[in-house]
Backbone bond lengths (Angstrom), bond angles and torsions (degrees), N, CA, C in turn:
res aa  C-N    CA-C-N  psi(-1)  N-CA   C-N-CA  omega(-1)  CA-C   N-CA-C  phi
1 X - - - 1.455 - - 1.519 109.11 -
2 X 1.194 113.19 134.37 1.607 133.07 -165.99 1.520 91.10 -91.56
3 X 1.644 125.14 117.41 1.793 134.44 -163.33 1.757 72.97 -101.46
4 X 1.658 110.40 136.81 1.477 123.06 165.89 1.684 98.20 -75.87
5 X 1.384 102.84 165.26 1.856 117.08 -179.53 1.667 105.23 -40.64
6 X 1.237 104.79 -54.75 1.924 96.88 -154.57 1.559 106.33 -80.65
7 X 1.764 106.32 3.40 1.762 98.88 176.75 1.322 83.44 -100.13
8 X 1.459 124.57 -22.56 2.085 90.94 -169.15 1.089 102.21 -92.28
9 X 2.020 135.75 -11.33 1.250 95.78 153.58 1.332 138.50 -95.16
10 X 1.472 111.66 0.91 1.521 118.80 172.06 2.024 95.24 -50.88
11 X 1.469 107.34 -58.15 1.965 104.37 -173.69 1.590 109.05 -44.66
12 X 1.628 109.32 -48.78 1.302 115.86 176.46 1.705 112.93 -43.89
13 X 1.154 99.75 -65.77 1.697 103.85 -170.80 1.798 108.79 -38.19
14 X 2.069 91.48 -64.62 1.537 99.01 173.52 1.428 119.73 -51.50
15 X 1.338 136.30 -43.83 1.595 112.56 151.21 1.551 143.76 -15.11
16 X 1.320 95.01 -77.88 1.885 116.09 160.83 0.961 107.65 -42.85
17 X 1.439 137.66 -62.59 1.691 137.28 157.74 1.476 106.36 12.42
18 X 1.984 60.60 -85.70 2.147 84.35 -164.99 1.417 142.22 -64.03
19 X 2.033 86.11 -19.49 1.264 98.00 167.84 1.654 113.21 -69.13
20 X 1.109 105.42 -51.72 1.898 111.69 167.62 1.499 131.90 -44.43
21 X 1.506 102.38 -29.01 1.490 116.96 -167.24 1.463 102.81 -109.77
22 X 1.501 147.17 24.49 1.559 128.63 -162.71 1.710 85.75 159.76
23 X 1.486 95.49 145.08 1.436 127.65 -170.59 1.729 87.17 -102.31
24 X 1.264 113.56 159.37 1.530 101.12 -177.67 1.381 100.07 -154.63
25 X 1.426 111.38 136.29 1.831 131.77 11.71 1.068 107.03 -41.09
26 X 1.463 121.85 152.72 1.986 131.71 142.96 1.056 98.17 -149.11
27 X 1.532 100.60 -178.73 1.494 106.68 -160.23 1.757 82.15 -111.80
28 X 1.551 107.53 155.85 1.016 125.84 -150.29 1.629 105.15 -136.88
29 X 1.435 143.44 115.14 1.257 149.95 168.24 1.660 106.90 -74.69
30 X 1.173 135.93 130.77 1.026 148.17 165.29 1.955 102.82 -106.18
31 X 1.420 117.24 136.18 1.431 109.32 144.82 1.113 113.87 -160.10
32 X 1.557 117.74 137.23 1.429 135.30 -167.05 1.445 108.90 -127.44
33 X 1.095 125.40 143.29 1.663 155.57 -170.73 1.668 100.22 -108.71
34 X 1.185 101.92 119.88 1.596 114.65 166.45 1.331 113.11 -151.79
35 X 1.402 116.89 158.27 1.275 145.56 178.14 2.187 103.95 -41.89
36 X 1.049 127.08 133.46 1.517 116.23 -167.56 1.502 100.59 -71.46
37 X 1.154 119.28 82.23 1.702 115.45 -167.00 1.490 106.98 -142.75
38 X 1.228 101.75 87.27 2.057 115.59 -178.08 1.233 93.05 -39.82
39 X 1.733 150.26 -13.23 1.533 126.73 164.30 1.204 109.90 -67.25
40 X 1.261 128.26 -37.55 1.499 155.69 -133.31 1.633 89.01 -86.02
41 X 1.242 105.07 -78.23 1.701 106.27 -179.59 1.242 122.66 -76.71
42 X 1.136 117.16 -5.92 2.005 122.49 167.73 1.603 87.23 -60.03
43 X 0.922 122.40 -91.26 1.917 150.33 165.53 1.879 88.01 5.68
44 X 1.551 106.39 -88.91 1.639 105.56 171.74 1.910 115.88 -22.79
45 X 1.123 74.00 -87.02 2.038 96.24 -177.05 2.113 93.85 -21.91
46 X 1.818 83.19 -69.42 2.303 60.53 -170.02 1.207 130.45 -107.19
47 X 1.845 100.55 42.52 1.339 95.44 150.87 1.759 110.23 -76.96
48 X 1.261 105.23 -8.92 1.624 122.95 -170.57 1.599 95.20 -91.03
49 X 0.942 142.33 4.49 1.714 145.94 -145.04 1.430 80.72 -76.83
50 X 1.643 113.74 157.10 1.385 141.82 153.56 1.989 90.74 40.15
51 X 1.203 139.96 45.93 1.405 125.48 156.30 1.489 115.04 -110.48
52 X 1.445 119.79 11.58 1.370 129.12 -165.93 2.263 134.32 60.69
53 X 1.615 77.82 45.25 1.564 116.33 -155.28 1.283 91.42 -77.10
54 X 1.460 126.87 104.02 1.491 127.76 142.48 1.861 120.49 -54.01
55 X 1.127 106.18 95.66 1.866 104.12 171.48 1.290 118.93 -102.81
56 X 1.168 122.03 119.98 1.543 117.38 145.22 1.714 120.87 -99.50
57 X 1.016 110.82 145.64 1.607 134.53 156.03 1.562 109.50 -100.61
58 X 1.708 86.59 144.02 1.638 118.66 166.65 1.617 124.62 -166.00
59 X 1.188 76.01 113.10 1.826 100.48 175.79 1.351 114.11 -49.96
60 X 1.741 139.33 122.86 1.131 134.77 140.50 1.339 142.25 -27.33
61 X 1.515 119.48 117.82 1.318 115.17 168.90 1.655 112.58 12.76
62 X 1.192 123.51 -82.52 1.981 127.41 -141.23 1.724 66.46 -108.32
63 X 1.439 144.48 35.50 1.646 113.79 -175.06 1.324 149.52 28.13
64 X 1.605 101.73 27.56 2.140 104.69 -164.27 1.729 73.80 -89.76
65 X 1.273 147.95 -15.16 1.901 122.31 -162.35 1.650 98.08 -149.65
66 X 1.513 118.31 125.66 1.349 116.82 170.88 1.778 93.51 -104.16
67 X 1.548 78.65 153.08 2.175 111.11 175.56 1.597 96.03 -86.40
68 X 1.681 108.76 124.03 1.484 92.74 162.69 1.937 98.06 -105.23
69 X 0.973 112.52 171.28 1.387 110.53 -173.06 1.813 93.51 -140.72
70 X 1.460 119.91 129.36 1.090 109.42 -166.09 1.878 119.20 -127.81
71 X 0.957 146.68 83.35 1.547 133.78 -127.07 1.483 91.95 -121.78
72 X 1.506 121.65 113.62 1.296 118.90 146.65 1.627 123.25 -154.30
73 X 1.114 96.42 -164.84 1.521 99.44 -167.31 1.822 95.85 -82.83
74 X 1.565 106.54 136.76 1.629 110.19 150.12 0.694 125.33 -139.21
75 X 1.801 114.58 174.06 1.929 111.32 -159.24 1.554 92.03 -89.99
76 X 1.345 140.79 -34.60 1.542 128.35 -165.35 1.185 92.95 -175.09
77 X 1.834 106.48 166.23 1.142 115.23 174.81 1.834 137.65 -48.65
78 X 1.335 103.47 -28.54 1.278 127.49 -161.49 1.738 85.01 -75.22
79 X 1.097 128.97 -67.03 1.587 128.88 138.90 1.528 114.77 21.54
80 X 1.245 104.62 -85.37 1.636 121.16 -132.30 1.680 81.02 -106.18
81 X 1.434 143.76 -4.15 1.395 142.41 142.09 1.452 120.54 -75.44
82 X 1.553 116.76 -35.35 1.576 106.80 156.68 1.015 130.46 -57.13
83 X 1.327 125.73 -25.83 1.194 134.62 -178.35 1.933 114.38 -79.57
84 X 0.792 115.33 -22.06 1.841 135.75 162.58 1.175 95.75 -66.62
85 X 1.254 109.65 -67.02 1.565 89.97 -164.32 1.438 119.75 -82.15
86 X 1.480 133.32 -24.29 1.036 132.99 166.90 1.938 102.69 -58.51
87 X 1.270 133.72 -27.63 1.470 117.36 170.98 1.118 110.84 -83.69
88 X 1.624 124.33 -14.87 1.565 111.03 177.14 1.431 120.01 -99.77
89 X 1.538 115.44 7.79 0.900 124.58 160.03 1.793 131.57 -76.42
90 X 1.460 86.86 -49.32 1.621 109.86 -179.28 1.193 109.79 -72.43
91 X 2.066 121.27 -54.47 1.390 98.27 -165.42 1.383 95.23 -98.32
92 X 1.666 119.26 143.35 1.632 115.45 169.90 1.641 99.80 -77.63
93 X 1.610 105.36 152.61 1.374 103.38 175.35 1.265 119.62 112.04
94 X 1.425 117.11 -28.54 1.401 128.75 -136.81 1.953 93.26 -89.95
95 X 1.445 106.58 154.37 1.516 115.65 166.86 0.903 124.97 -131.46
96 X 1.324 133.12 109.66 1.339 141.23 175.59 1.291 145.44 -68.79
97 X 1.086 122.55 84.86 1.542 135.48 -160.11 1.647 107.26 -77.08
């Protein structure tokens, strides 16, 4: 998938961030907003499969959107932006916090 200008430099910026903010490895929070749809977050969860991925889920107030919350260790920024885009690729819907 071809990322338009203002998502590759929004990743760019968040790089520099991280490069500025964290010695690397660090541990890294992921959280994404989706539709309340057990396909929806199966899909999330293993793009995270076998990396030693702490997840929680939580359902909204009235339940129409669950929070996934995603915590693990990564080697660098370049890392922890593949991983965005590999979930905004795969799951449709998805929001990236």
């Amino acid at each position: 998938m071809e990322l338009n200008k203002k998502t590759e430099e929004f990743y760019e910026k968040l790089k520099s961030q991280l490069y500025e903010n964290n010695s690397w490895p660090a541990e890294y929070l992921y959280k994404f907003i989706v539709k309340s749809d057990t396909h929806k977050i199966a899909e999330i969860e293993a793009i995270f499969n076998n990396m030693g991925a702490v997840i929680k889920t939580a359902e909204s107030k009235n339940g129409k959107y669950t929070s996934v919350s995603i915590n693990l260790l990564m080697r660098n920024p370049e890392h922890v932006v593949e991983k965005y885009i590999e979930v905004g690729e795969k799951v449709e819907g998805v929001i990236s916090l």
